[in-house]
C-alpha positions in Angstrom: -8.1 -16.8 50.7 -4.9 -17.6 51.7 -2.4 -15.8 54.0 1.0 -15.9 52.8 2.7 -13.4 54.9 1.8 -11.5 57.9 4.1 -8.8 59.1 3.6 -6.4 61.9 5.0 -2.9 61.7 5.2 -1.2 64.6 6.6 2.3 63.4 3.6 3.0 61.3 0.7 0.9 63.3 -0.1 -1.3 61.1 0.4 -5.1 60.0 1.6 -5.9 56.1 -0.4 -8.8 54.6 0.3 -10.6 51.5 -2.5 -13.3 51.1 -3.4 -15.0 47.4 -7.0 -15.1 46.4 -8.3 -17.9 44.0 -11.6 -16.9 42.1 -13.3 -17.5 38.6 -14.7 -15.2 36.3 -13.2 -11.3 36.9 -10.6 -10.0 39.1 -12.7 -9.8 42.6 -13.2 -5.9 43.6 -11.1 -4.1 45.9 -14.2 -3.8 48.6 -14.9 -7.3 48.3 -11.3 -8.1 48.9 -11.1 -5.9 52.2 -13.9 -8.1 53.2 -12.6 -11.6 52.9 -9.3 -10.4 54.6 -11.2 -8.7 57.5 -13.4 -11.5 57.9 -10.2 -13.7 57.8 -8.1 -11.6 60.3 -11.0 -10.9 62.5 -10.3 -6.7 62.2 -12.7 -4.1 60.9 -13.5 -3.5 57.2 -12.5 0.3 57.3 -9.0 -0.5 58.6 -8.1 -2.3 56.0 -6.4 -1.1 52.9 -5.4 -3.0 49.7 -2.4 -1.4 48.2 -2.2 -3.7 45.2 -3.9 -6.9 43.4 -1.3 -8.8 41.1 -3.1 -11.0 38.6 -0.9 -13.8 36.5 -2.3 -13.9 32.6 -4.1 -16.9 32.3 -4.5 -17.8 36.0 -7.7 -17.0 38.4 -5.8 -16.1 41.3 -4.4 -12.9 42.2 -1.2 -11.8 44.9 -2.8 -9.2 46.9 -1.0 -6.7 49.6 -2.9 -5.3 52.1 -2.2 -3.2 55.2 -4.6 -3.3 58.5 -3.9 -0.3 60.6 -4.4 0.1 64.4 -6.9 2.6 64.4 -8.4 4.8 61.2 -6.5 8.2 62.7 -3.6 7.0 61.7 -4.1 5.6 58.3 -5.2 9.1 57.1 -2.0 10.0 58.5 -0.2 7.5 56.8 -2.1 6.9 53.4 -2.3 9.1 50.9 -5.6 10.3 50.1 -6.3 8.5 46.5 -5.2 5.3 48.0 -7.5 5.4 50.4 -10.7 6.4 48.3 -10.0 3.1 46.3 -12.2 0.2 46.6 -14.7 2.4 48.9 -17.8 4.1 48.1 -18.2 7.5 47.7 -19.9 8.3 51.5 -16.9 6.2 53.2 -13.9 8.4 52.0 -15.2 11.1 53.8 -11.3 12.7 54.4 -10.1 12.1 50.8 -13.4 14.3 49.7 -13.0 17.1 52.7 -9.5 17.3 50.8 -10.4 17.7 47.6 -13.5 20.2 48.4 -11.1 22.4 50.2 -8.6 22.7 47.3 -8.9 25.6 44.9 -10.7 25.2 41.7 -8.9 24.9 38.5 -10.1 27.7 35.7 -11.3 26.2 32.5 -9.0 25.8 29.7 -9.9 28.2 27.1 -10.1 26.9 24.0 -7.8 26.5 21.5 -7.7 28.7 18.5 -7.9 25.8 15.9 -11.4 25.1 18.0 -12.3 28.8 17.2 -11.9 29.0 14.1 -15.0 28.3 11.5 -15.8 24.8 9.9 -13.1 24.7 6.9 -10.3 26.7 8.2 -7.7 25.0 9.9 -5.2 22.5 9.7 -5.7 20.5 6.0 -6.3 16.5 6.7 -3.6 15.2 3.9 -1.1 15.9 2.3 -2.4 17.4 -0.7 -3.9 20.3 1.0 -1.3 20.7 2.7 1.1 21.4 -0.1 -2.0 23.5 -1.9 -2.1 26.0 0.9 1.3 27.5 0.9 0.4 28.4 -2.7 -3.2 29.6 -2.0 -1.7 32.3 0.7 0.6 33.1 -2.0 -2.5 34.3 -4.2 -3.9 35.9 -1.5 -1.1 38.0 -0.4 -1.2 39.4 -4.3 -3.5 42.1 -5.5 -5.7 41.0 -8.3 -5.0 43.4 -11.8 -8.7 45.0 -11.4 -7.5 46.0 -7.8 -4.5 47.9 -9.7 -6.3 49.5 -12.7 -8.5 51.4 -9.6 -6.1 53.2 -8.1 -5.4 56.7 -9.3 -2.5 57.7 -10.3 -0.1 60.0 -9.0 1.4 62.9 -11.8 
């Protein structure tokens, strides 16, 4: 791994670090890659956070931007919560999951009435149905003779 840049800012505790990563096969993970760059900048692994991995079509290196913070308080501070579930596993996230426990459930969606409806009905699949229905209804919406013939009639 390679450091290109290293830049410390001070307002929000934390150094910027663009580095380049060679490897074969895959794109290396994003836990794997908050290894090396600990390892590399002798911090801890839970302070660091990689904000994004470039890759170059038809290259095996990668561009990555990573941010180590001072102390963990304030990267939840600082880091939204969905950045900083990526590239950990599910126990280390623990603040991104007290989050989303503590939001309100969403209702199901109920279903939609083509779903309801029986096997058959619905929307036709081509074209010709589609011009056959109008004229079906049509039918429907007529009363057949025999219906007419059983109504009394009125002197």
């Amino acid at each position: 791994m390679e450091i290109i840049e290293k830049k410390e800012n001070k307002p929000l505790f934390r150094q910027e670090i663009i580095a380049k990563e060679s490897y074969s096969g895959s794109t290396p993970s994003r836990k794997d890659l908050r290894k090396k760059i600990a390892d590399n900048l002798k911090s801890k692994e839970d302070l660091v956070v990689i904000k994004k991995i470039d890759n170059s079509f038809g290259f095996s290196e990668a561009r990555i931007t990573a941010y180590i913070y001072s102390d963990q308080e304030k990267m939840k501070k600082i880091e939204p919560p969905y950045i900083l579930s990526r590239g950990f596993s599910k126990e280390e996230p623990e603040e991104a999951q007290k989050k989303k426990d503590s939001e309100p459930k969403e209702k199901p969606v109920s279903e939609s009435k083509e779903s309801s409806q029986p096997e058959g009905q619905g929307k036709p699949e081509n074209k010709d149905e589609q011009a056959k229905e109008p004229a079906q209804e049509a039918k429907k919406e007529e009363p057949k003779p025999e219906e007419k013939s059983q109504k009394p009639e009125k002197k």
